[in-house]
Each structure stands twice: as C-alpha cells, then as structure tokens.
C-alpha positions as CSV (number, residue, x, y, z in Angstrom):
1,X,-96.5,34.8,25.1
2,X,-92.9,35.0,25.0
3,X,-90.9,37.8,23.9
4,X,-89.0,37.2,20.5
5,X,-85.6,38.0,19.9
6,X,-86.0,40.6,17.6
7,X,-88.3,42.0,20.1
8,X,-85.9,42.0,23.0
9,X,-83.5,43.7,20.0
10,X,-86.4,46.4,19.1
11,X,-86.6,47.2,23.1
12,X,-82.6,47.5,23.7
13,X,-82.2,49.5,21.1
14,X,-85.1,52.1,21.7
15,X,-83.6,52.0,25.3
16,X,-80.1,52.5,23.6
17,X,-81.4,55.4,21.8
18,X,-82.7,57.2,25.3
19,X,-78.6,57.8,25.3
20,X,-76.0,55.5,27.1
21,X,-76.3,54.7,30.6
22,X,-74.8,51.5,32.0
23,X,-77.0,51.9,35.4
24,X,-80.4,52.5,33.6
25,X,-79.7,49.9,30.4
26,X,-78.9,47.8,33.6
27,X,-82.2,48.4,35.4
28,X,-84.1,47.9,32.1
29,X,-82.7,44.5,31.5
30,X,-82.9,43.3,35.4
31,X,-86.7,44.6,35.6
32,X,-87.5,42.7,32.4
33,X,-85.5,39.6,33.6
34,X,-87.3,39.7,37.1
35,X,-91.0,41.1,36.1
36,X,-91.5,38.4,33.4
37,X,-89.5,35.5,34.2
38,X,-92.2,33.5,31.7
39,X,-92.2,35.6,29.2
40,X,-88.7,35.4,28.1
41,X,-86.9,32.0,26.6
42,X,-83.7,30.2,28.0
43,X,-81.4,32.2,25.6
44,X,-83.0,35.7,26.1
45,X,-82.7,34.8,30.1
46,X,-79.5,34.9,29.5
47,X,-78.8,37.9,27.5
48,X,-80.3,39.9,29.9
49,X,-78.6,38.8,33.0
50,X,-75.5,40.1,30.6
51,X,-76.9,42.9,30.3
52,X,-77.9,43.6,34.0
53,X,-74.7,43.0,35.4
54,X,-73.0,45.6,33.8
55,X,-73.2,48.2,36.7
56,X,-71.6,45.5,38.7
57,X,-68.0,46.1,37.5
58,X,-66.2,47.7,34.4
59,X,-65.4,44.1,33.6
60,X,-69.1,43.5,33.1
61,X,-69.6,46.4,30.4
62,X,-70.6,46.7,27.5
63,X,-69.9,49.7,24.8
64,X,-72.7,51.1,23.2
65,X,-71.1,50.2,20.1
66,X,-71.3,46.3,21.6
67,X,-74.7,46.6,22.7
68,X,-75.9,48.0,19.3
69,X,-74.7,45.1,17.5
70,X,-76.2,43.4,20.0
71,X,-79.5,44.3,19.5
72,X,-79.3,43.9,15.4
73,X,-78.3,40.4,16.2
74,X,-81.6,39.9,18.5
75,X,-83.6,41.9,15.3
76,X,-81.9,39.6,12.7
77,X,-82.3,36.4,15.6
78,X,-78.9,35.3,14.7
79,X,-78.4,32.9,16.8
80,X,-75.8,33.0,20.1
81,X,-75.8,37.0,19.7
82,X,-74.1,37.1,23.2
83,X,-71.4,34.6,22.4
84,X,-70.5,36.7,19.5
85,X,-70.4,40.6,21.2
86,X,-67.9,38.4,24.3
87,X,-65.8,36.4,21.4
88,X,-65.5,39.9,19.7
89,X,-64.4,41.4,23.2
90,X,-62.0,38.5,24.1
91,X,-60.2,39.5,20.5
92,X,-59.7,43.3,21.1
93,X,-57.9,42.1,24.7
94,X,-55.9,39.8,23.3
C-alpha cells in the first residue's frame, strides 16, 4: 500500500510538532524516502527528497512556517504542494 498524501501531511506535521529541527525533519523524510521506496508515489518521492536535503545547505531550507503549509497541502492533497511552498519562496526573494 502506498502512503496518501494526506498521510505523508499527517506524519510531517506530527514530526513538526516534536519542535523544529532541520537535521531530524531531514532524517525523517530521508528514512522514509529510503526504507519504503514502494510505498510512496512519484509526487511524494519527490516531496521528500525536498524535504531531506534541507541539512545540506541554508539554500535547501525550509521555515517551519513553509513546512506547515506544506503539510496542510499533503492533508487537503492539493495538488503540486511543493511547487507552491518554492513559488511562494521565489516571491519573498524577489
């Protein structure tokens, strides 16, 4: 079974609510990515390598307020949620 994306949000946010820290939110998302490569679609693939690289660089990071949003987006399975949170960061830069 794969996961949904309102059940990848449901995770990130519980792990969210364990407080805000880029290395263990990164460690969550690279386990999940590597321990059930079957279990997760295409799209959710790729929100979690997002997600993993953030302890690779400050330009990788995400706020907490970003990955918040993210996760209602997953719960609500709007679709693209990871083109949004980076279209919403590109704007605040420029």
């Amino acid at each position: 079974m794969k996961y949904s994306k309102k059940e990848i949000g449901e995770l990130l946010r519980k792990e969210l609510n364990k407080g805000y820290n880029i290395e263990r939110i990164s460690n969550w998302a690279y386990d999940l990515y590597t321990f059930s490569p079957d279990e997760v679609s295409a799209e959710i693939d790729d929100i979690l390598r997002h997600i993993f690289i953030m302890d690779a660089g400050p330009e990788f990071e995400y706020t907490e307020q970003e990955l918040r949003l993210l996760a209602e987006l997953l719960i609500n399975e709007v679709e693209d949620p990871i083109k949004q949170i980076n279209d919403m960061k590109f704007k605040e830069v420029n």
